[in-house]
BADOTI-501795 format. One record per residue (C-alpha): x, y, z. Coordinates in Angstrom, 3 decimals. Example, Ala and Ser with C-alpha at 12.3 -4.5 7.8 and 13.67 -1.06 7.14 Angstrom:
# BADOTI-501795
<<12.300, -4.500, 7.800>>
<<13.670, -1.060, 7.140>>
# end
This chain:
# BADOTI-501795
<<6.208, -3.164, -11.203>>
<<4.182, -5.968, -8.931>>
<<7.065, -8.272, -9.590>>
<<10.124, -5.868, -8.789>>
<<8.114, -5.259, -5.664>>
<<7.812, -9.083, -4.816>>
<<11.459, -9.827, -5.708>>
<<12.531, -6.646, -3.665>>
<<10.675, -7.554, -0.719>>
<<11.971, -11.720, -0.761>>
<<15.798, -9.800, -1.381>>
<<14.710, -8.265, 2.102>>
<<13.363, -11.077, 3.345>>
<<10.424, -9.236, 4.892>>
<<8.520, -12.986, 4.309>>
<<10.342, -14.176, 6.708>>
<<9.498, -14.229, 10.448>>
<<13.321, -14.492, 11.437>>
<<14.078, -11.689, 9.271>>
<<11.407, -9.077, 10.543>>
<<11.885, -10.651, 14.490>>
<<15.491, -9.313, 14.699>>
<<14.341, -5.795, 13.462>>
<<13.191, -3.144, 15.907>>
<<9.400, -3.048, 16.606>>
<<8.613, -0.184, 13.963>>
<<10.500, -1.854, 11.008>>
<<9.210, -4.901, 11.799>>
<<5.910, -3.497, 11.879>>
<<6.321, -1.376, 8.552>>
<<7.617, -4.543, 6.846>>
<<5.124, -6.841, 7.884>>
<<2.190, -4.109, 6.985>>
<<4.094, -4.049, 3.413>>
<<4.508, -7.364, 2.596>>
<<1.210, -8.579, 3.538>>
<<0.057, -5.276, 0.865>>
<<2.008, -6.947, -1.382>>
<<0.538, -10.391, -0.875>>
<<-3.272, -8.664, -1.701>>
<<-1.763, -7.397, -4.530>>
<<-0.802, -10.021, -6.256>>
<<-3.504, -12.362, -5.309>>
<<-5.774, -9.585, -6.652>>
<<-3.737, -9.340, -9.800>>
<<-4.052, -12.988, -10.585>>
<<-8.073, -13.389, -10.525>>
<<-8.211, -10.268, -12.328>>
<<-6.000, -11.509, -14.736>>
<<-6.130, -15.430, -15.120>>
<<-2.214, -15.791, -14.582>>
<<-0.345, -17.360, -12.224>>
<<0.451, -15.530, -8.716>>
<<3.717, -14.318, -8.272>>
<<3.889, -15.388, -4.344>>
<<3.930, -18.893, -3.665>>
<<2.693, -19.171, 0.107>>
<<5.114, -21.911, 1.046>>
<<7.718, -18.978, 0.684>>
<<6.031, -17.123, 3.766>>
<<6.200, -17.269, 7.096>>
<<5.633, -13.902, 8.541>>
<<3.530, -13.254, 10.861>>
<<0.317, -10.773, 10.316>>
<<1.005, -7.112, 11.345>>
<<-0.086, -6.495, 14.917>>
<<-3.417, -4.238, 15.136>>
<<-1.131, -1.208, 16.370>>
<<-2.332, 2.269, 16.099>>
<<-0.050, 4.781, 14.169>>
<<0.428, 6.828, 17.392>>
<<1.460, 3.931, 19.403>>
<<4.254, 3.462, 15.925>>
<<5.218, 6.770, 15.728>>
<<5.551, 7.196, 19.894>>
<<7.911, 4.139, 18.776>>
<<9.586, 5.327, 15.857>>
<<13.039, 5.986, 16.685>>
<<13.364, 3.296, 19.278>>
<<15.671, 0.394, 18.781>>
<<14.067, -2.607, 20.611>>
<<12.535, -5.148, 18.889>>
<<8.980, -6.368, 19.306>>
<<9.600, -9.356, 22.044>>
<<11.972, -6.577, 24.312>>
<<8.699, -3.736, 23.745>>
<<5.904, -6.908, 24.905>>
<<4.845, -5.273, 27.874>>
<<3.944, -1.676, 25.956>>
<<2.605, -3.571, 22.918>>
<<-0.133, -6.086, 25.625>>
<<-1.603, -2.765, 26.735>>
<<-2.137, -1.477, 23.494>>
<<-3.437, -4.368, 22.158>>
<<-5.946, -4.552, 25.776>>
<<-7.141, -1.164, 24.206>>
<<-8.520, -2.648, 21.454>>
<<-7.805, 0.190, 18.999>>
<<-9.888, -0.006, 15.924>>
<<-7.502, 0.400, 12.670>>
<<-7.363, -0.130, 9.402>>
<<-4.857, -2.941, 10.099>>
<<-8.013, -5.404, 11.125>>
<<-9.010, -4.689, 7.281>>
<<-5.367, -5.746, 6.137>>
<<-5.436, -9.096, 8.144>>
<<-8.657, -9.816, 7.284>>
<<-8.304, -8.938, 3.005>>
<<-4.602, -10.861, 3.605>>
<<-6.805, -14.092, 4.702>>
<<-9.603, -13.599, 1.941>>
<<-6.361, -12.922, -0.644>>
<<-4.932, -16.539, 0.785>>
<<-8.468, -18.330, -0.378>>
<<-8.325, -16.450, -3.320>>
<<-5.479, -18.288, -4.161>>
<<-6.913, -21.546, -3.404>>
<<-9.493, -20.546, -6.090>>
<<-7.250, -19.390, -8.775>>
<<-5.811, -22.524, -8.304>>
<<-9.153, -24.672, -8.986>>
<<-10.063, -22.113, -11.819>>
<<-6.956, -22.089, -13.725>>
<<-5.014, -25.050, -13.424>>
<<-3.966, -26.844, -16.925>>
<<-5.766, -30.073, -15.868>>
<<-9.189, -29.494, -14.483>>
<<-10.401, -31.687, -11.634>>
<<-12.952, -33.945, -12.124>>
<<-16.483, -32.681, -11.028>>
<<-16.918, -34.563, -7.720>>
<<-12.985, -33.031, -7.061>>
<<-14.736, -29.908, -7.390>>
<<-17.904, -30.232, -5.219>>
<<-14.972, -31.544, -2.058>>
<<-13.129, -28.659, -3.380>>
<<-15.933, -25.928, -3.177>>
<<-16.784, -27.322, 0.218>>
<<-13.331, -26.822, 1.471>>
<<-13.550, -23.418, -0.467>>
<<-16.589, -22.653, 1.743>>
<<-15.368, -23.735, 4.753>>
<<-12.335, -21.343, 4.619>>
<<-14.307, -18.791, 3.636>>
<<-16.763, -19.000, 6.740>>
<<-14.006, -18.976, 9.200>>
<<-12.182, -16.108, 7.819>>
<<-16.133, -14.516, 8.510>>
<<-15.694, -15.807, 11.843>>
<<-12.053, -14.147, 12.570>>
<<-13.750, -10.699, 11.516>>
<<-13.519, -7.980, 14.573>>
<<-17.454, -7.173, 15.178>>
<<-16.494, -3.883, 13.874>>
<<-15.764, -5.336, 10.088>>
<<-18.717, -7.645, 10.021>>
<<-21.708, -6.812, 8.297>>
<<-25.431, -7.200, 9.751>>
<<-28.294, -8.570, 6.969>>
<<-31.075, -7.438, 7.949>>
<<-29.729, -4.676, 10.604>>
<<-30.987, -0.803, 8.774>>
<<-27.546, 1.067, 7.692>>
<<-28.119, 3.928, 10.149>>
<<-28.376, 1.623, 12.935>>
<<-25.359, -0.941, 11.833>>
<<-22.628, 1.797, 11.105>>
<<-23.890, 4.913, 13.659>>
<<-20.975, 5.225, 15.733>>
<<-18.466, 4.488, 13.347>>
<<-15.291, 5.922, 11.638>>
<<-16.076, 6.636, 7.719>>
<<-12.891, 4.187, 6.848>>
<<-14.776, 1.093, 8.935>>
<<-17.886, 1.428, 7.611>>
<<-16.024, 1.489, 3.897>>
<<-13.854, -1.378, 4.879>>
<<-16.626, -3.666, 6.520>>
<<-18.931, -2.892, 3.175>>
<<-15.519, -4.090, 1.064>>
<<-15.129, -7.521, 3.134>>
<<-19.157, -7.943, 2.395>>
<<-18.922, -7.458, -0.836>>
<<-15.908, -9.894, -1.127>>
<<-17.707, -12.321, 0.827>>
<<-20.958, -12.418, -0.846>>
<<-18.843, -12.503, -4.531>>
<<-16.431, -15.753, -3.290>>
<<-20.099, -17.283, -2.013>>
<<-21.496, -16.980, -5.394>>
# end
């Protein structure tokens, strides 16, 4: 099913920034949102599995979805300009800083893209030679800590700070997704 998905969405082109540009702002939206599911899909699919990922990242282009709110999309649902003619409206919204579960996508999409860059140490038919892998797991590492560092303060998780205190004022889905990117964190760390 993954890979009718995949080749559905290239026949689309929804990888494509050119593609999903020309679209109005919705679409483009939906698309992007969608392909970048896909993407976590199939890197998911791969370390789960040992095989080979389906979507090679030279293939992609597309930008991440922008941290819209579904009101803001629906308010724009029906209308036919594209994201560059709808800049203005989109600014403010962004300056509003809505809190959505699109931060979570962006933010699994980047941890999905060093997943691959594991997978591809792990499983490759030749192994690298163990000083390959120490430069390797530093690079690893290095990736890892700035994807931390892209993390809205919302998604990031506090050591040390009591749960209570850390997650008080917060929606039940950003508490769940900033326990997820911990866990994923602490697990590609290991």
């Amino acid at each position: 099913m993954l890979a009718q998905a995949i080749s559905r969405a290239h026949i689309l082109g929804i990888n494509r920034q050119r593609t999903v540009e020309n679209l109005p702002m919705f679409e483009s939206e939906i698309c992007k949102r969608t392909w970048w599911c896909v993407f976590v899909l199939d890197r998911r699919i791969t370390l789960e599995s040992g095989r080979p990922h389906l979507i090679h990242e030279h293939n992609i282009d597309v930008e991440d979805p922008l941290n819209l709110s579904a009101e803001f999309l629906e308010a724009y649902c029906q209308d036919p300009r594209t994201a560059a003619q709808l800049r203005g409206e989109i600014r403010a919204e962004l300056d509003c800083h809505p809190a959505t579960p699109v931060d979570y996508l962006i933010a699994t999409a980047s941890f999905s893209r060093i997943a691959g860059d594991v997978w591809k140490v792990l499983y490759v038919p030749k192994p690298p030679s163990w000083s390959s892998l120490e430069v390797m797991d530093s690079c690893l590492e290095l990736q890892i800590k700035k994807a931390e560092g892209g993390l809205p303060p919302y998604l990031v998780h506090k050591e040390g700070v009591p749960f209570e205190e850390q997650y008080r004022n917060m929606k039940w889905w950003q508490i769940k997704q900033s326990l997820l990117l911990y866990i994923v964190s602490v697990a590609q760390t290991s």
